[in-house]
C-alpha positions in Angstrom: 0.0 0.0 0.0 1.2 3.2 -1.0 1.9 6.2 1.9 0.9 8.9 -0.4 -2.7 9.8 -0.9 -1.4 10.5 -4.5 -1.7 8.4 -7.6 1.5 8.2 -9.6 1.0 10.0 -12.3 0.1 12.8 -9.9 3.4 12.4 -7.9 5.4 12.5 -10.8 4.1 15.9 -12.1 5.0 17.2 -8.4 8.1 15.8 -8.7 8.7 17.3 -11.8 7.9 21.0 -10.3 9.8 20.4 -7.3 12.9 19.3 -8.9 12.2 22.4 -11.9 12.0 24.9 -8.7 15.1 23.7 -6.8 17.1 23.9 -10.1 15.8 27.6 -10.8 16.5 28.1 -6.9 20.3 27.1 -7.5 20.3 29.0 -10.5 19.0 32.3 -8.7 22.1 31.5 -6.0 24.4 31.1 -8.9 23.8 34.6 -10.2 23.3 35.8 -6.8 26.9 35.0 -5.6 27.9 36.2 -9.8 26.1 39.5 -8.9 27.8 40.0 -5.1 31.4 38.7 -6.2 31.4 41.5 -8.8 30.1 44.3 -6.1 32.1 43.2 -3.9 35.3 43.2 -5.8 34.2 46.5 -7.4 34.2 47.8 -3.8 30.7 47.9 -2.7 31.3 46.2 1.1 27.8 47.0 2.0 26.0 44.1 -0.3 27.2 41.0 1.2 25.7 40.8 3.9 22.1 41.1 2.5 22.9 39.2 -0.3 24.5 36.1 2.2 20.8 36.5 4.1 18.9 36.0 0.8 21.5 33.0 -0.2 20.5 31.3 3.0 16.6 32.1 2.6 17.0 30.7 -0.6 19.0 27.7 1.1 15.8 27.3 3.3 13.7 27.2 0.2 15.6 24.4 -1.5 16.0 22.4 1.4 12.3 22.5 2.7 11.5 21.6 -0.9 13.9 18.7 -0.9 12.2 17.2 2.4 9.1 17.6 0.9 10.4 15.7 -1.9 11.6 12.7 0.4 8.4 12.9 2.6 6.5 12.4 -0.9 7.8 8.7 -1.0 7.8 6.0 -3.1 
């Protein structure tokens, strides 16, 4: 008996979604630390710190997301 009240062609389209979001999350940290590296070698100190809190909100994000994932089961 399955654990998840969903059918499987249901779970795979969540799947899907989940796996498309934490891929654009990565992305957005990619161009994040891109964007800060550059400010910050350019001499703007005051942007890492905001830009390390958004990193690690969108750390939370990905993460949450992921347990989701595994919580969704086989």
């Amino acid at each position: 008996m399955s654990r998840s009240p969903f059918v499987r062609s249901q779970r795979l389209t969540i799947v899907t979604a989940i796996l498309w979001f934490i891929g654009l999350i990565v992305m957005l940290q990619l161009w994040l630390f891109t964007a800060t590296m550059e400010a910050y070698l350019g001499g703007n100190d005051a942007i890492v710190a905001p830009a390390g809190v958004a990193s690690l909100v969108c750390l939370a994000l990905a993460w949450g997301l992921r347990r989701y994932l595994r919580a969704l089961g086989p």
